[in-house]
ZAMAR-867484 format. One record per atom (N, C-alpha, C): residue in one letter; x, y, z. Coordinates in steps of 0.2 Angstrom, whole numbers, padded with zeros to 4 digits, always signed. Atoms other than C-alpha are relative to their C-alpha. Layout:
ZAMAR-867484
AXYZ
...
end
This chain:
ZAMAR-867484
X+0004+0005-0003
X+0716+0483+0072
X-0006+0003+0004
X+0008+0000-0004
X+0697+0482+0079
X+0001+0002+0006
X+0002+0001-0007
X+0696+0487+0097
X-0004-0006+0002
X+0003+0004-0003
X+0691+0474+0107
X-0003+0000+0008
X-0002-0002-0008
X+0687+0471+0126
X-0007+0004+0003
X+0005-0003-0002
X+0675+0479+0138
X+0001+0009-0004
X-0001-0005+0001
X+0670+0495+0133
X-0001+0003-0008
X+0000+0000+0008
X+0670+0491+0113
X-0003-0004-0001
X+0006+0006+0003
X+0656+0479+0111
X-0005+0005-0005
X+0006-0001+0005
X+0643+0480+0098
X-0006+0001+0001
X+0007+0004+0000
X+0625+0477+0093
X-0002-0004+0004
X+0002+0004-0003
X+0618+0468+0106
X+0008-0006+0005
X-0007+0001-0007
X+0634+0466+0118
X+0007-0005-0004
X-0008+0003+0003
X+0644+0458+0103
X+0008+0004-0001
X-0006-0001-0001
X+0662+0458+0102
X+0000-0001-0008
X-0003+0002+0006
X+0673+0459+0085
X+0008+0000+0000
X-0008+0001+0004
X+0691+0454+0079
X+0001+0003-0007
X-0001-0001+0009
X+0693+0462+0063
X+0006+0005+0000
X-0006-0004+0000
X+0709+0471+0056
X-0002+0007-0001
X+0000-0007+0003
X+0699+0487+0050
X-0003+0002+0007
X+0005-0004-0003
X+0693+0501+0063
X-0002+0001-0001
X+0006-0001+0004
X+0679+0509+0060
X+0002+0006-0005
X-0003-0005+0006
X+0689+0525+0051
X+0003-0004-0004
X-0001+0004+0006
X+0697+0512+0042
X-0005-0002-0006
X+0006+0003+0003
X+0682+0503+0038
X-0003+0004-0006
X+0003-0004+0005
X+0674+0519+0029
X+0005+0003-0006
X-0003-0001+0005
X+0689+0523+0021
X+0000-0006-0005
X+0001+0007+0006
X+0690+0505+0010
X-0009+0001-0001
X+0007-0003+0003
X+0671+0509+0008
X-0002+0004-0003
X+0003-0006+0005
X+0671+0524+0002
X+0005+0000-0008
X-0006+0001+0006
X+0686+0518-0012
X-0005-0003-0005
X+0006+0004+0004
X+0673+0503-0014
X-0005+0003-0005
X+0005-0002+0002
X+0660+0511-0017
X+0000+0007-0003
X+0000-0006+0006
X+0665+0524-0029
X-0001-0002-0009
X+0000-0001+0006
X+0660+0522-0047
X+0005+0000-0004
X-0008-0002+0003
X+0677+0528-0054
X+0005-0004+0001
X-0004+0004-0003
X+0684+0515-0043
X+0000-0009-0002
X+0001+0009-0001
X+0678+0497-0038
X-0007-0001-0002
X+0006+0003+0001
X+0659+0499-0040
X-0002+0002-0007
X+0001+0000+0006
X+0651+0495-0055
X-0007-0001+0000
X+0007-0002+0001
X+0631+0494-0061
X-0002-0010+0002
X+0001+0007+0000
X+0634+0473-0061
X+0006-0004+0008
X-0003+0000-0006
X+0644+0474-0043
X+0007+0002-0001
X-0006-0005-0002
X+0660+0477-0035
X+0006-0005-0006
X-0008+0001+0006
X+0677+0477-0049
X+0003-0006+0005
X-0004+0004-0004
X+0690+0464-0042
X+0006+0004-0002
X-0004-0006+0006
X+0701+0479-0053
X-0002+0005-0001
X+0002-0006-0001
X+0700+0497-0051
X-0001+0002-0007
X+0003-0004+0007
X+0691+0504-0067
X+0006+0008+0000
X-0008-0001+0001
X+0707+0516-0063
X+0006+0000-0005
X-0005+0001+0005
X+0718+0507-0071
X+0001+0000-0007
X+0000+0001+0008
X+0709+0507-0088
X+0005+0006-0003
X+0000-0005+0001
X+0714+0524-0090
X+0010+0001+0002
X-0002-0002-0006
X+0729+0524-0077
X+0005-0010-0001
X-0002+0006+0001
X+0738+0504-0082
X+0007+0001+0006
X-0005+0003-0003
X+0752+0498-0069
X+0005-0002-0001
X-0007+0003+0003
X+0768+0495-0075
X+0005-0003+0004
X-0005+0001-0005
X+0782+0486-0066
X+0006-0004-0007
X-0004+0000+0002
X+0797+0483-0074
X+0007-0005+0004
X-0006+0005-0001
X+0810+0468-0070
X+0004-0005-0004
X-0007+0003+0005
X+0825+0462-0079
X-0004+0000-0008
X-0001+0000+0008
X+0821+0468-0095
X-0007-0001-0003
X+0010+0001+0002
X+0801+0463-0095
X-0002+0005+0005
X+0006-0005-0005
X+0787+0474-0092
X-0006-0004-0001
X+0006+0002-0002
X+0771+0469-0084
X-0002+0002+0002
X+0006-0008+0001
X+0756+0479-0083
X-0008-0006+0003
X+0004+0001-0004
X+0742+0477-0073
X-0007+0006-0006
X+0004-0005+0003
X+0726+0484-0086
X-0008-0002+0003
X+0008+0002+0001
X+0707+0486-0084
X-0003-0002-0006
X+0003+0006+0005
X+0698+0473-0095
X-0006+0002+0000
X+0006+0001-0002
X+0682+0477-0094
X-0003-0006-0007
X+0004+0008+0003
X+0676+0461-0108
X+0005-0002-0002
X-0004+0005+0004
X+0688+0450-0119
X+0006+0002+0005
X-0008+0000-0004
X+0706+0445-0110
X+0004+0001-0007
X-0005+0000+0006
X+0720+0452-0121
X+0005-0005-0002
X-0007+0008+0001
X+0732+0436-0118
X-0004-0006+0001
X+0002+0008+0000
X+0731+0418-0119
X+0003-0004+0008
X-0001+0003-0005
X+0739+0415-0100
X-0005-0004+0004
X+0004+0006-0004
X+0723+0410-0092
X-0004-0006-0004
X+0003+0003+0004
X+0718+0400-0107
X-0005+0004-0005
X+0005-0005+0007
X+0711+0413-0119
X-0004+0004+0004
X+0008-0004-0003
X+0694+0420-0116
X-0003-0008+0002
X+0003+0005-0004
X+0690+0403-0105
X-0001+0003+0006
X+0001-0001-0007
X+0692+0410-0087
X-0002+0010+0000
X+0002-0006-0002
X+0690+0429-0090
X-0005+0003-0004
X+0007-0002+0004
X+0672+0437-0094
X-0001+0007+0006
X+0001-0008-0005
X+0676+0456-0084
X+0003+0000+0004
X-0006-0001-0005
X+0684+0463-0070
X-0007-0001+0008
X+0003+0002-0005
X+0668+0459-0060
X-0001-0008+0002
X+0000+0007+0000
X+0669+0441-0052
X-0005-0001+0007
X+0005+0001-0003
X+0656+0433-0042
X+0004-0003+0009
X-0004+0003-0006
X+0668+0424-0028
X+0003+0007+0004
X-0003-0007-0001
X+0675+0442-0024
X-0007+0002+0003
X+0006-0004-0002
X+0657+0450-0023
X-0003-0005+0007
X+0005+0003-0007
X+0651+0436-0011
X+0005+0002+0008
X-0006-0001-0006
X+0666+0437+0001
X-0002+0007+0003
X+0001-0005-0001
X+0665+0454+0002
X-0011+0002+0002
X+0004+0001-0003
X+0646+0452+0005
X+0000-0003+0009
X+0002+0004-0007
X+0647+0442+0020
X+0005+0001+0005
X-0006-0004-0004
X+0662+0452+0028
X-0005+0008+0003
X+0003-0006-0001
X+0650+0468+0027
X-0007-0004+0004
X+0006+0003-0005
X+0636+0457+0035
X+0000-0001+0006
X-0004+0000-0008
X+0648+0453+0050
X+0001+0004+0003
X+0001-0006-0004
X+0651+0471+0052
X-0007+0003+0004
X+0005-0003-0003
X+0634+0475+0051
X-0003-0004+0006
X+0003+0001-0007
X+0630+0464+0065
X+0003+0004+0006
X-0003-0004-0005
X+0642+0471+0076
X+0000+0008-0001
X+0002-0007-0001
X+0638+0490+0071
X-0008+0000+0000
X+0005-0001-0002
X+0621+0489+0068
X-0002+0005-0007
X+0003-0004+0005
X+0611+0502+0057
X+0002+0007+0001
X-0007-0005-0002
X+0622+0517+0063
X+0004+0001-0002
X-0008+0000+0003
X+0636+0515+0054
X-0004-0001-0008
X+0004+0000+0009
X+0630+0522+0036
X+0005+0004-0002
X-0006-0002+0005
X+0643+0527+0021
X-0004+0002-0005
X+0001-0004+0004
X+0638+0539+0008
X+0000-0006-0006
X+0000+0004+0005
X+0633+0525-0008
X-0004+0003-0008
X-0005+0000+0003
X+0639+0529-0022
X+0004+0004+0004
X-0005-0006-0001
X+0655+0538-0016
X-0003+0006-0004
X+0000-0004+0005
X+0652+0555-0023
X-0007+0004-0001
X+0007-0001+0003
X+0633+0555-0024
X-0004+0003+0006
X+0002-0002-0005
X+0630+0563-0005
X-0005+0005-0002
X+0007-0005+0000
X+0610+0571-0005
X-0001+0001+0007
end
């Protein structure tokens, strides 16, 4: 959990409630924000590019269920063919995640900077 309270105010004497600390915060950042990982040239994965290589398995009663990275056409008909799925990047995922990262930024400010791409530190 976020510190709250005197003492841990932000940008401009804001307060914040959020589940990540700031070490937290860079760690899902820097996961995001790795190429290999979540980020992509067309935004963030909603499916680690990981898994294409690296698939999910889980195993119960006799069925196995796999978690794979898709990146174009859906291999199965469960969500209606290729009607609902066109990549592993989705646009409601990237906004959310936009607008979460613009509430931190109000409360840290331009101070709080993460190596982007993961990986690419100059």
């Amino acid at each position: 959990m976020h510190p709250v309270g005197p003492g841990n105010w932000g940008l401009n004497d804001r307060g914040m409630l959020a589940v990540l600390n700031p070490e937290r915060l860079r760690r899902v950042l820097a996961k995001m924000l790795d190429e290999n990982e979540f980020l992509s040239p067309y935004g963030i994965r909603s499916i680690s590019k990981f898994h294409e290589q690296h698939p999910y398995v889980f195993n119960l009663q006799g069925q196995e269920y796999r978690v794979d990275y898709l990146p174009a056409e859906s291999n199965t008909g469960m969500f209606g063919g290729n009607s609902n799925w066109r990549g592993p990047v989705w646009m409601p995922v990237n906004a959310m995640i936009i607008r979460a990262l613009l509430n931190f930024h109000l409360y840290y400010g331009d101070n709080f900077k993460i190596e982007c791409p993961t990986g690419q530190e100059r």
